[in-house]
BAKOL-190178 format. One record per residue (C-alpha): residue in three letters; chain; x negated, y, z; residue number from 1. Coordinates in steps of 0.25 Angstrom, whole numbers, plus 5000, padded with zeros to 4 digits. Layout:
residues N
ALA,A,X,Y,Z,NUM
...
This chain:
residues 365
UNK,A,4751,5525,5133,1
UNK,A,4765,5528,5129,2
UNK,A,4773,5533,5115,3
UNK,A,4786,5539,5115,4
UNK,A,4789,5535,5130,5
UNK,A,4786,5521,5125,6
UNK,A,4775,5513,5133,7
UNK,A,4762,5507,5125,8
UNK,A,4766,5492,5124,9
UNK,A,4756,5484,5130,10
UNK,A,4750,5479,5116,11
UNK,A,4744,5494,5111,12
UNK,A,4739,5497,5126,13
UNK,A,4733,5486,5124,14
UNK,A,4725,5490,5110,15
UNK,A,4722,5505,5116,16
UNK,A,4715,5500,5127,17
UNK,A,4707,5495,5117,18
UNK,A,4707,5507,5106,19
UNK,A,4691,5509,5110,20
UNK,A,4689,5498,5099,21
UNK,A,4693,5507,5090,22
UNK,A,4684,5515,5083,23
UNK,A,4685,5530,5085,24
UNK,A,4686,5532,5069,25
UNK,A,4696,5521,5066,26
UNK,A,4707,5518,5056,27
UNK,A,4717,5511,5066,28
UNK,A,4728,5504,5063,29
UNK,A,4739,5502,5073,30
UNK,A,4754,5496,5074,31
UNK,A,4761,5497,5088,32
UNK,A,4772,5490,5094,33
UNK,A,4777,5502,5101,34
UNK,A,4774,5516,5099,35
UNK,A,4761,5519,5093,36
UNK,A,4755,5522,5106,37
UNK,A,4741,5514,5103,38
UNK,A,4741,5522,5089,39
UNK,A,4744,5534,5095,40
UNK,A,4733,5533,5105,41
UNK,A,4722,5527,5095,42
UNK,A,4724,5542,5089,43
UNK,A,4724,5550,5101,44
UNK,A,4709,5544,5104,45
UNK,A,4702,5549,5092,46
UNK,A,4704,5557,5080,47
UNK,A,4695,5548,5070,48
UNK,A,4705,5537,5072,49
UNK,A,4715,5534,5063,50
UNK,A,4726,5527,5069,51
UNK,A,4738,5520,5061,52
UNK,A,4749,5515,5066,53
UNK,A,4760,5507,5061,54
UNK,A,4774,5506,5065,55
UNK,A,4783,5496,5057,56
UNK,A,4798,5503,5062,57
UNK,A,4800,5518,5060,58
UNK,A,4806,5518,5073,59
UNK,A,4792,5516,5080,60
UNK,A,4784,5525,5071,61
UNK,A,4792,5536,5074,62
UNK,A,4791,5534,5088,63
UNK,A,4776,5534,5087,64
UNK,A,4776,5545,5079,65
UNK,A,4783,5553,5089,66
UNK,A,4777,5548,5100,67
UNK,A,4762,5553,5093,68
UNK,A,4767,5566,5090,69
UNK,A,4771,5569,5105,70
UNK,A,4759,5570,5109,71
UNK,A,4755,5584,5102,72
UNK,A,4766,5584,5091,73
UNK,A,4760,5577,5080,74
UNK,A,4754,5564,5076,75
UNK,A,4740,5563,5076,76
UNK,A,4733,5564,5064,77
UNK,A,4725,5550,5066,78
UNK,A,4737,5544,5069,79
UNK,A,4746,5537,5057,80
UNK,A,4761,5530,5061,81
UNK,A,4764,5521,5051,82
UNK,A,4777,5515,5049,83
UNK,A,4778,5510,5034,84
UNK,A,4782,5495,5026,85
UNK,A,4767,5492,5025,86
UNK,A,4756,5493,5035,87
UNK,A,4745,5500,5032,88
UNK,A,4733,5500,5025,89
UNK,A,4719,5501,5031,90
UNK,A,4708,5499,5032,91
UNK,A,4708,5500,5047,92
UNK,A,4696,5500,5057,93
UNK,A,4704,5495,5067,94
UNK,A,4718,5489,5070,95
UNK,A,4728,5488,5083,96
UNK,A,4739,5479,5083,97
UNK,A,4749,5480,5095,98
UNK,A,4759,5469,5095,99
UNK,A,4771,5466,5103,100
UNK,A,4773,5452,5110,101
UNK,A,4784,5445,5101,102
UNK,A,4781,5454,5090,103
UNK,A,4785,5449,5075,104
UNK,A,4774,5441,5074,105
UNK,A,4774,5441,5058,106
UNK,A,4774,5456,5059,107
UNK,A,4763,5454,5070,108
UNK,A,4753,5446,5062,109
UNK,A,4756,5453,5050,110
UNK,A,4752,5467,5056,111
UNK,A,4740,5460,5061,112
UNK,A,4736,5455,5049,113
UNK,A,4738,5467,5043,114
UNK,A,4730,5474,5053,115
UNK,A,4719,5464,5052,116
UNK,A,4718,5465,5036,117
UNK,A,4718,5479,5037,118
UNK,A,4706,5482,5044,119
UNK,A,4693,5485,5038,120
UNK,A,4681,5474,5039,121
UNK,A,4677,5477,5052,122
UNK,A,4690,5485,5058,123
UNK,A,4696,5480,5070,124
UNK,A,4711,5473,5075,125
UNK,A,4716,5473,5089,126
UNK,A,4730,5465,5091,127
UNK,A,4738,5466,5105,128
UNK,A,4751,5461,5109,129
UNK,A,4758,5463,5121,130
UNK,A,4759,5446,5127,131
UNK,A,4744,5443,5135,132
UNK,A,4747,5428,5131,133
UNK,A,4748,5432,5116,134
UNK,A,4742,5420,5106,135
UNK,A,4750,5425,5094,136
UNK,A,4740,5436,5092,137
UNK,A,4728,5430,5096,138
UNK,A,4731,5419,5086,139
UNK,A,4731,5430,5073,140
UNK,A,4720,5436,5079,141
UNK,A,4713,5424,5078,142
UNK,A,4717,5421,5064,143
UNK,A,4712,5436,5060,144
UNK,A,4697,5436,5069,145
UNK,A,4696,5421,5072,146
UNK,A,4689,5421,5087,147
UNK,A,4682,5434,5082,148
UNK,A,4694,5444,5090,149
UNK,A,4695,5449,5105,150
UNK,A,4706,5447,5116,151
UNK,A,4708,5460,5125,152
UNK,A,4720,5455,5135,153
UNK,A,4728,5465,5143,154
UNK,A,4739,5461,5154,155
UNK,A,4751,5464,5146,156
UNK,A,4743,5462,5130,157
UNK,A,4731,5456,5123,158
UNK,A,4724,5461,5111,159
UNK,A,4715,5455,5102,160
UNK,A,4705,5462,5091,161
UNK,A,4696,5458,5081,162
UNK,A,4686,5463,5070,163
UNK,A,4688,5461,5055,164
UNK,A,4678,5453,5049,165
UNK,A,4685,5450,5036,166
UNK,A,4697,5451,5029,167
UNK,A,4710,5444,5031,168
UNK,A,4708,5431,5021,169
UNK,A,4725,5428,5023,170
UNK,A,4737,5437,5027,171
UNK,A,4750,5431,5030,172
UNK,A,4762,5439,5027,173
UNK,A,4773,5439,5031,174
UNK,A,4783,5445,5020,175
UNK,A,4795,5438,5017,176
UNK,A,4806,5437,5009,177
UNK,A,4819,5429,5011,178
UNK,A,4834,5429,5006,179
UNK,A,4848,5429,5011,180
UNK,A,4860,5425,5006,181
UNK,A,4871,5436,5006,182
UNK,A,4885,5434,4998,183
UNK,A,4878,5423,4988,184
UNK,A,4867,5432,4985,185
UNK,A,4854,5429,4989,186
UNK,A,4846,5441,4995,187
UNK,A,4831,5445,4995,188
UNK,A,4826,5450,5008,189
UNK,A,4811,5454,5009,190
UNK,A,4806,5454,5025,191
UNK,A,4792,5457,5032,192
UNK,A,4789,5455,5046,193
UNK,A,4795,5467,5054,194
UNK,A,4805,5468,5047,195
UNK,A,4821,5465,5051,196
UNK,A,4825,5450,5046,197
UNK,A,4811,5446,5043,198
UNK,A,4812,5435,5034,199
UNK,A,4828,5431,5037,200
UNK,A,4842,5439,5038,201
UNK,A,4843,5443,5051,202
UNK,A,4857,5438,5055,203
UNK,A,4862,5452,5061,204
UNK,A,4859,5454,5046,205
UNK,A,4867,5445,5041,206
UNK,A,4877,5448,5049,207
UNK,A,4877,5463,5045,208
UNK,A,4879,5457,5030,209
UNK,A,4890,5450,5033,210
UNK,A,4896,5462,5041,211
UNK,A,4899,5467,5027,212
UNK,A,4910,5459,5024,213
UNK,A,4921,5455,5035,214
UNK,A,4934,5447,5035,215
UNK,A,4947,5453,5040,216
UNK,A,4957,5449,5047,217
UNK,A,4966,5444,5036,218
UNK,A,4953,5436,5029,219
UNK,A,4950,5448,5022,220
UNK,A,4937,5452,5018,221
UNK,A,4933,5466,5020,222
UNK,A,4921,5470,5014,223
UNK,A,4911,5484,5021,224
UNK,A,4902,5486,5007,225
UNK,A,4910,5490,4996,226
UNK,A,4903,5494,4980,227
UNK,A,4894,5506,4979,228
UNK,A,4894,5508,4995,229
UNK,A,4883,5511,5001,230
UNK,A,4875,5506,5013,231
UNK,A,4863,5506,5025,232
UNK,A,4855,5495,5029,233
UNK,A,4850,5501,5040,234
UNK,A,4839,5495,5047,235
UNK,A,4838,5486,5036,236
UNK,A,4826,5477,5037,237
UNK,A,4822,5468,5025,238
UNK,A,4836,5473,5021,239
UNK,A,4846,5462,5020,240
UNK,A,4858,5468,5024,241
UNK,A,4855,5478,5015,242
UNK,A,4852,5469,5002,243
UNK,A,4866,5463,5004,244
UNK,A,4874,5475,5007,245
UNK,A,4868,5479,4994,246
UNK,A,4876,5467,4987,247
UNK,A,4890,5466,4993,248
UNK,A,4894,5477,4986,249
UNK,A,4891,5482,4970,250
UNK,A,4883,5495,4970,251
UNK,A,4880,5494,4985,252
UNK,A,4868,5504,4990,253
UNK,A,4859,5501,5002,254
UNK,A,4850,5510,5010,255
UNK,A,4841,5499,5019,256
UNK,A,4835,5507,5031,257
UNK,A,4825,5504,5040,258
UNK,A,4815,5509,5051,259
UNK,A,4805,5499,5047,260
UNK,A,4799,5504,5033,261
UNK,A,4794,5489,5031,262
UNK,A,4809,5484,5031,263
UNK,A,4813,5495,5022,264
UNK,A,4802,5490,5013,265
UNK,A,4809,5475,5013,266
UNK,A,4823,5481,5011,267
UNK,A,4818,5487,4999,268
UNK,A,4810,5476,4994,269
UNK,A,4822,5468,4997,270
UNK,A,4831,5476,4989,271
UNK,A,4822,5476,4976,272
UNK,A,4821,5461,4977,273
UNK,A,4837,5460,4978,274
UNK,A,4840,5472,4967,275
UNK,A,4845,5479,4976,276
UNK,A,4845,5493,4968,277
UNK,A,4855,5502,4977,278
UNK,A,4846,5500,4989,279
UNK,A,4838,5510,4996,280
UNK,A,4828,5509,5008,281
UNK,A,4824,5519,5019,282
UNK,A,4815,5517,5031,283
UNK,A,4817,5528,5044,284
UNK,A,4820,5526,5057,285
UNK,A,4831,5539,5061,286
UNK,A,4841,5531,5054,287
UNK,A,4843,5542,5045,288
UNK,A,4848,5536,5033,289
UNK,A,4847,5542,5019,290
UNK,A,4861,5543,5013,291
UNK,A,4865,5551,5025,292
UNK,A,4882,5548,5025,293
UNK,A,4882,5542,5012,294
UNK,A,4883,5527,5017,295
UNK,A,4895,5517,5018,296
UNK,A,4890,5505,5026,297
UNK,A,4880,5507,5037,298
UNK,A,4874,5492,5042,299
UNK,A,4863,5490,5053,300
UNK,A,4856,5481,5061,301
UNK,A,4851,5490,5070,302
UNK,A,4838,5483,5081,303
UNK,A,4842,5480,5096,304
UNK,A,4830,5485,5102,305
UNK,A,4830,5499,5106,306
UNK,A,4842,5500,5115,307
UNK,A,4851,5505,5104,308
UNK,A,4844,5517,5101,309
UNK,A,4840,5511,5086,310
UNK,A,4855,5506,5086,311
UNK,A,4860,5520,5088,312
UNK,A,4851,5524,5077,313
UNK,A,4858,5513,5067,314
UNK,A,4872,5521,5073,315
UNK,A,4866,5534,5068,316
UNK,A,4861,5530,5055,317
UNK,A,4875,5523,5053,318
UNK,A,4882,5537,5055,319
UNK,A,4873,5547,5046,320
UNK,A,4871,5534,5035,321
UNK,A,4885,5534,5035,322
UNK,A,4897,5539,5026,323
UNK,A,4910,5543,5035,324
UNK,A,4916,5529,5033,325
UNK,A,4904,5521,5032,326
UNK,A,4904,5509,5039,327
UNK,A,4893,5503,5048,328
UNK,A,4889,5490,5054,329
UNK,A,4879,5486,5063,330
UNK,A,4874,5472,5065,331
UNK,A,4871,5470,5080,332
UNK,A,4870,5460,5091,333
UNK,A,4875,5473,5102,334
UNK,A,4889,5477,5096,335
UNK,A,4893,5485,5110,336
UNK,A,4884,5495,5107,337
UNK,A,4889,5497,5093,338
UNK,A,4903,5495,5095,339
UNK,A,4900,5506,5107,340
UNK,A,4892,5516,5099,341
UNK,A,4899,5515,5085,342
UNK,A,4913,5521,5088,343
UNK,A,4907,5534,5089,344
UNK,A,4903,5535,5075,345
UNK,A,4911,5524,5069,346
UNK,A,4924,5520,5067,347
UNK,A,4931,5506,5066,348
UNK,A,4920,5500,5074,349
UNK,A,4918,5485,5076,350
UNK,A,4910,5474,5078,351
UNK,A,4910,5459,5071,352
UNK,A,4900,5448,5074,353
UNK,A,4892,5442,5063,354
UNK,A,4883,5430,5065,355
UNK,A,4879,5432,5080,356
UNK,A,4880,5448,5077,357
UNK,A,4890,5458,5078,358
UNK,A,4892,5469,5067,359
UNK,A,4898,5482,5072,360
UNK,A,4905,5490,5062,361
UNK,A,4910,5503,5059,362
UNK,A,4916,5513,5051,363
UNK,A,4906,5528,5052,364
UNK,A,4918,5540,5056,365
């Protein structure tokens, strides 16, 4: 099985080959660690069964979404892609849950348990992961089902499935809330697992706060974020950059985006815990940007996975966010490719190191 050119990982190949547990009429709940591709195929095998799949990053749901509708053009009508701050609601018959080896394991258990809580009396969870010597997995099974669940082992995965015989008496989360100091204020950041700098500032982070301000040559102090201007946190997570750009400045307004509706979610909670009132959220994934041209100061901390495609995606967003004039930095461990990429589209083009970080900067033409 493949999705947008993309091989099944070895975890859903796993689950579909055993999909005949199933029943026929189910209400299926599903997440997956690539495309979809076991949703997507828990559809194609009936139309009675009702097949929801949640994505946490709008990057990945789009993909599934467009890998669904190659097929004959649409999505199919039994088949719901779910990205949103909350996972849903059942009650579910059933329940597949495709982990990666080396996954967030806060994220992992609370999906499972979520999963597991979900199901109706009766309904059914499979867990897989992709390491044939997993023990993590089988432990929270065990906490879940006791010695009352299965082991189905493949070469490259093992799954394990149970039956729900009562409700879950305890669930753990994993929300949290922690603060940062920036400039003698303390700051509020609230963080749940999946989400960027869960439960700290990240220090790329803190380094793309501290970009804000820099000292000349002369000892100087040269401020980037003047009164009144007005500024992206672009792939914000819990939104700390975003909280302190907020207050370096009097009348300072920040748009915090994200592709992961969960993060936008904690940036704006976030902001409502720190009174933040000239702040403003928006989840998407084409790193269109309300505002379009109307922003002075651009700041990203774009992923290193990818092999820059989502980079270049925080370059684009940078240039229709911003104003001619505008200035943008990026936080990154990689400034070749920035200070390679940039001069194109920017002016005044330079990198600093922060912390163990570099900060490339420049000025939009």
């Amino acid at each position: 099985m493949t999705g947008d050119g993309e091989p099944t990982r070895a975890s859903e190949a796993l689950l579909f080959s055993l999909i005949d547990g199933v029943p026929a009429d189910a209400r299926l709940w599903c997440v997956s660690p690539g495309r979809g591709q076991l949703a997507a195929a828990a559809a194609a095998l009936g139309p009675e069964r009702r097949v929801t799949c949640t994505f946490f990053d709008l990057h990945l749901a789009g993909a599934a979404a467009e890998a669904a509708r190659a097929r004959d053009g649409t999505i199919p009508a039994n088949l719901v892609i779910d990205c949103a701050a909350e996972l849903p609601a059942g009650p579910f018959d059933a329940a597949m849950v495709p982990l990666r080896a080396g996954a967030d394991s806060e994220l992992a258990w609370e999906v499972v348990q979520h999963a597991f809580a979900q199901l109706k009396v009766g309904g059914k969870l499979w867990v897989s992961v992709d390491e044939p010597r997993d023990h993590w997995v089988a432990g929270r099974m065990k906490e879940l089902f006791g010695a009352r669940h299965a082991r189905h082992a493949a070469d490259d995965a093992i799954a394990y499935s149970g039956v729900k015989r009562a409700e879950l008496k305890k669930r753990k989360t994993f929300d949290s809330e922690f603060a940062f100091r920036d400039e003698g204020r303390l700051l509020q950041v609230v963080s749940r697992p999946g989400v960027f700098s869960h439960r700290r500032l990240d220090l790329g982070a803190r380094a793309l706060i501290e970009s804000l301000e820099e000292i000349g040559e002369n000892g100087d102090v040269r401020r980037h974020l003047d009164d009144g201007m007005k500024v992206v946190d672009f792939g914000c997570g819990a939104g700390a950059v975003g909280f302190a750009a907020s207050l370096r400045a009097k009348g300072v307004a920040v748009h915090a985006v994200d592709s992961m509706p969960r993060a936008v979610d904690c940036a704006r909670r976030g902001a409502a815990t720190n009174g933040l009132e000239r702040h403003t959220t928006q989840a998407t994934a084409d790193g269109h940007v309300e505002g379009v041209g109307s922003f002075d100061l651009f700041l990203g901390n774009p992923p290193y996975y990818s092999h820059h495609r989502i980079t270049e995606l925080f370059v684009r967003a940078a240039m229709r966010a911003l104003r001619p004039g505008g200035r943008a930095h990026f936080v990154t461990k990689q400034p070749e490719w920035f200070l390679e990429r940039l001069p194109g589209d920017f002016q005044k083009v330079k990198a600093r190191e922060l912390r163990t970080y570099s900060v490339v900067a420049g000025v939009r033409k």
